[in-house]
C-alpha positions in Angstrom: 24.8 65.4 46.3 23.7 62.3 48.6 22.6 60.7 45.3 25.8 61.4 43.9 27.8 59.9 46.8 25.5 56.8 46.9 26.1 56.1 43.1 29.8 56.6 43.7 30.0 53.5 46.3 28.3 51.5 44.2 30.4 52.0 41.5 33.4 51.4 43.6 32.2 48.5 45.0 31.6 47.2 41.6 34.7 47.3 40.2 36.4 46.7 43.5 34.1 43.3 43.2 35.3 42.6 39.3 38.8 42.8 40.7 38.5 40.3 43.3 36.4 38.2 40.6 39.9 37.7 38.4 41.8 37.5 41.5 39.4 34.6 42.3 39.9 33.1 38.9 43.9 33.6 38.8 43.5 31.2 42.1 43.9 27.7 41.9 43.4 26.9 45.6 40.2 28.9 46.0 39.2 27.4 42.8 39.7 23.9 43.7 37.3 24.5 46.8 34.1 25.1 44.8 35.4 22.3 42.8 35.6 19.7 45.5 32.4 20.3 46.6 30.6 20.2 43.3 32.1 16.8 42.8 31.0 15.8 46.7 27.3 16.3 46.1 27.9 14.3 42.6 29.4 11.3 44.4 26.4 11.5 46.8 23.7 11.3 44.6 25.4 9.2 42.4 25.2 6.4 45.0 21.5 7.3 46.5 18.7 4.5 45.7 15.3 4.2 45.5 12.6 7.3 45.1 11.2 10.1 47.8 8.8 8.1 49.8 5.6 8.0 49.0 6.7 9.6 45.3 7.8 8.3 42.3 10.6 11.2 42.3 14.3 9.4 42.4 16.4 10.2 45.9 18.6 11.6 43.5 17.1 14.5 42.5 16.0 15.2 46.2 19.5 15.5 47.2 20.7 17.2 44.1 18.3 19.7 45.0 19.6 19.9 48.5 22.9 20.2 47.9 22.3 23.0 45.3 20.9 25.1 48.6 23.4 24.0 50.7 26.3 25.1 48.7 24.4 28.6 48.3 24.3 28.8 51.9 27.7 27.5 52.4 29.2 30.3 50.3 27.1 33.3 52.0 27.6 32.1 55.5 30.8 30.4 56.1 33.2 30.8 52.7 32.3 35.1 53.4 33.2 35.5 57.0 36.4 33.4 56.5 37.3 35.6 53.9 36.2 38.9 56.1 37.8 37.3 59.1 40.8 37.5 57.0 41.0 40.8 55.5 40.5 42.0 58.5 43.5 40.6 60.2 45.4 41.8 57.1 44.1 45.6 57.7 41.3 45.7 55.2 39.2 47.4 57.8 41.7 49.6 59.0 42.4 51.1 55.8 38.2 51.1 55.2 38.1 54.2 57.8 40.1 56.3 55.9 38.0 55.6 52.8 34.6 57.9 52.6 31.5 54.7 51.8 34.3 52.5 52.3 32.2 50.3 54.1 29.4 50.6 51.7 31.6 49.7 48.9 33.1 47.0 50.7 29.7 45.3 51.5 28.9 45.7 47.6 32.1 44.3 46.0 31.9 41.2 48.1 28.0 40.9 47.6 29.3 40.6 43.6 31.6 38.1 44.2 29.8 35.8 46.3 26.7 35.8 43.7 28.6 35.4 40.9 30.7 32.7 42.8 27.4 31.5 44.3 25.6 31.2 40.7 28.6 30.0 39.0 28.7 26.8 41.4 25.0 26.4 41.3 25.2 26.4 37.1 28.2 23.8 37.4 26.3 21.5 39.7 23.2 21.2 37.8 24.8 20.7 34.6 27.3 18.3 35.7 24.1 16.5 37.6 22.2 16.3 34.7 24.7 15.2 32.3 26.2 12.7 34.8 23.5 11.5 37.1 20.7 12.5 35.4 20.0 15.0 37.0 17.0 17.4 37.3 16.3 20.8 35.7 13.7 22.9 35.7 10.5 22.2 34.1 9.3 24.8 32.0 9.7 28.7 31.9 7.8 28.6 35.6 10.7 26.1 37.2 13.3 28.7 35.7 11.4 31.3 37.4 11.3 30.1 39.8 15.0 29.0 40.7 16.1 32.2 39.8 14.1 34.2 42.2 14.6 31.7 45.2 18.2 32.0 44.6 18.5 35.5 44.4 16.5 35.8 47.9 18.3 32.7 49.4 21.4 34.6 48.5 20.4 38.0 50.1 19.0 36.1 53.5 22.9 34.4 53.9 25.2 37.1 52.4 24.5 40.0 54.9 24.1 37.8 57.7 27.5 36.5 56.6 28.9 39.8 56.0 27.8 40.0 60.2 28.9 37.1 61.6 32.6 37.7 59.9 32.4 41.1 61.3 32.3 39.8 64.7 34.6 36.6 64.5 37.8 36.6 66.4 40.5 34.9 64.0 40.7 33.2 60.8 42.1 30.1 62.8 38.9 30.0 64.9 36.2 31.5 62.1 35.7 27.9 60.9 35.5 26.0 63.9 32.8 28.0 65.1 30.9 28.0 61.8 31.2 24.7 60.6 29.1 23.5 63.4 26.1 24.7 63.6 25.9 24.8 59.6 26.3 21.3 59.5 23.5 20.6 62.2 21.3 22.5 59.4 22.1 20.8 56.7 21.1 17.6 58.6 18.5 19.1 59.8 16.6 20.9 57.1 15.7 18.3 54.7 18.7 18.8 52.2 20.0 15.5 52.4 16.6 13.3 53.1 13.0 14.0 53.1 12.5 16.6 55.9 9.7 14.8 57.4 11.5 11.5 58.8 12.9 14.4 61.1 11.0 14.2 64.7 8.6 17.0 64.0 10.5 19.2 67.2 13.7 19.1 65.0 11.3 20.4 61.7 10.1 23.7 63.7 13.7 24.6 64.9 14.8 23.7 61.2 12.1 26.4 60.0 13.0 29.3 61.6 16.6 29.0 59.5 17.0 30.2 56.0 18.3 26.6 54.8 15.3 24.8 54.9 13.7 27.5 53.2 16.7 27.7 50.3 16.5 24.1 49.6 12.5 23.6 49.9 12.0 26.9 47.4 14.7 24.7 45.3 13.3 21.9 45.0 9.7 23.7 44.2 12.0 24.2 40.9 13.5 21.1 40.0 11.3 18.3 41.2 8.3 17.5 39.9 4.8 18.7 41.1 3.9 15.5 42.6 6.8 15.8 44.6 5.3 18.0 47.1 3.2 15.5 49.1 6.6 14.3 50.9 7.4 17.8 52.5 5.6 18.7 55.9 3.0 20.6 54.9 2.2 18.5 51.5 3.1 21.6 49.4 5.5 24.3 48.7 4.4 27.0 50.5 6.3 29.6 48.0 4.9 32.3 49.5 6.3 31.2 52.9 9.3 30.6 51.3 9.6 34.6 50.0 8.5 35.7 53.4 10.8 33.9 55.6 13.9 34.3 53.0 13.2 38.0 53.3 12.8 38.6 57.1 16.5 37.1 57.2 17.5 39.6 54.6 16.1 42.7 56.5 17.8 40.8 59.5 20.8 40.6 57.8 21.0 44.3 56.7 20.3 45.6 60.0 23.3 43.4 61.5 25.5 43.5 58.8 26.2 47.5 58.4 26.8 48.7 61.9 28.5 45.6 62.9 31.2 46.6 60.1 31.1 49.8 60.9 32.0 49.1 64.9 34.6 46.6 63.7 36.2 49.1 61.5 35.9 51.4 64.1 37.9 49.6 66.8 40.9 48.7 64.2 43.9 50.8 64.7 47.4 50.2 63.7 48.5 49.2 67.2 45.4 46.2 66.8 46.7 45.2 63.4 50.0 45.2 64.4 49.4 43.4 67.8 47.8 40.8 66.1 51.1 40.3 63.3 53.0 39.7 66.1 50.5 36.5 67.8 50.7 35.3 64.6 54.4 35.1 64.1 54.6 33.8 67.3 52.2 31.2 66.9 54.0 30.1 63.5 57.1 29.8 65.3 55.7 28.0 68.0 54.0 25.7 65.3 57.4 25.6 63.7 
């Protein structure tokens, strides 16, 4: 019966995640977003110089790679708790209690749309790179391999720990403020937008303990050359760090995310979701 029961959430959450796919498609806003910053990390690279130091690798490719992680990142942990943030001042959560494996559903239908989002995005980047910028690509059936299992891990480490930090957010109004910081000190400070190690070495072991730097190294074990490992800190890869760092923040991430939407949904009630209607009206007449 529990089998049952566990198969029906995921079926749910499935569909309810194909739904919110088209809704995504039908909207020409949302759309425009993943848009903008594809075309961002184009006009970047297009104007970076010179190769890695110490390498005969282009800049280029460095940053391409970068941004590739960074956009990953961006959708898991700050596009998903803006849109969690949301629902929930909307009564997503509210209905959710009423639901039996609402919350499991919930937590698979947006897991579907930010990796299909996520992968879409990535595709679009590194074919508009290469065809524009000349960008890089994998080398060889390892290189593909290789991308496609560090972005399915990057993308478990950020989406549940997204799924967390959303469910503890106050407001939509205030969700971004106090993302947007602290994700752009990491991407300055994880090596997605230079070579990692003309970072003070200090910076480099804070850097490490986040996912990012992890994302964009695995990433660029995929689409730069072999040589092009002498330029990160310790001269190589370290792939297997890579899988074991990616996946602590993925068991991390589970463990936060679940009860944390759980309590949330718990602590909605229509006098909440109807308290917060009325802040907002008040604020937009204030505004107006």
């Amino acid at each position: 019966m529990k089998g049952t029961h566990m198969t029906g959430h995921w079926r749910a959450g499935l569909q309810r995640g194909g739904i919110e796919l088209r809704q995504l498609l039908r909207n020409p806003k949302e759309l425009t977003g993943h848009l903008t910053n594809v075309l961002v990390a184009l006009v970047v690279a297009a104007f970076v110089g010179d190769d890695v130091p110490g390498t005969q690798t282009p800049m280029t490719h460095l940053v391409l790679a970068g941004f590739a992680a960074y956009l990953l990142f961006q959708i898991g942990l700050v596009n998903l708790p803006q849109i969690l943030v949301t629902e929930r001042e909307e009564g997503a959560l509210l209905r959710l209690r009423a639901t039996p494996g609402g919350i499991r559903a919930y937590l698979v239908a947006k897991c579907v749309l930010v990796v299909v989002t996520a992968l879409g995005t990535l595709a679009l980047l590194l074919l508009t790179a290469a065809v524009f910028v000349d960008g890089p690509l994998p080398h060889g059936p390892g290189g593909w391999l290789t991308l496609l299992w560090v972005t399915t891990l990057g993308l478990l480490a950020v989406v549940p720990l997204g799924a967390a930090i959303g469910a503890v957010l106050p407001n939509p109004r205030e969700a971004l403020a106090l993302i947007m910081l602290p994700v752009m000190g990491l991407l300055v400070t994880s090596g997605t937008v230079f070579p990692i190690t003309s970072l003070p070495v200090p910076v480099q072991q804070v850097a490490s303990v986040f996912p990012l730097k992890w994302m964009a190294q695995g990433l660029r074990s995929a689409l730069l050359p072999d040589a092009a490992r002498t330029a990160e800190a310790a001269g190589s890869w370290e792939l297997p760090v890579v899988a074991l760092v990616l996946t602590a923040w993925t068991v991390l991430g589970f463990l936060l995310a679940v009860p944390l939407l759980r309590r949330a949904a718990r602590r909605e009630s229509g006098s909440r979701l109807s308290a917060r209607r009325r802040r907002a009206e008040q604020s937009g007449a204030l505004s107006a």
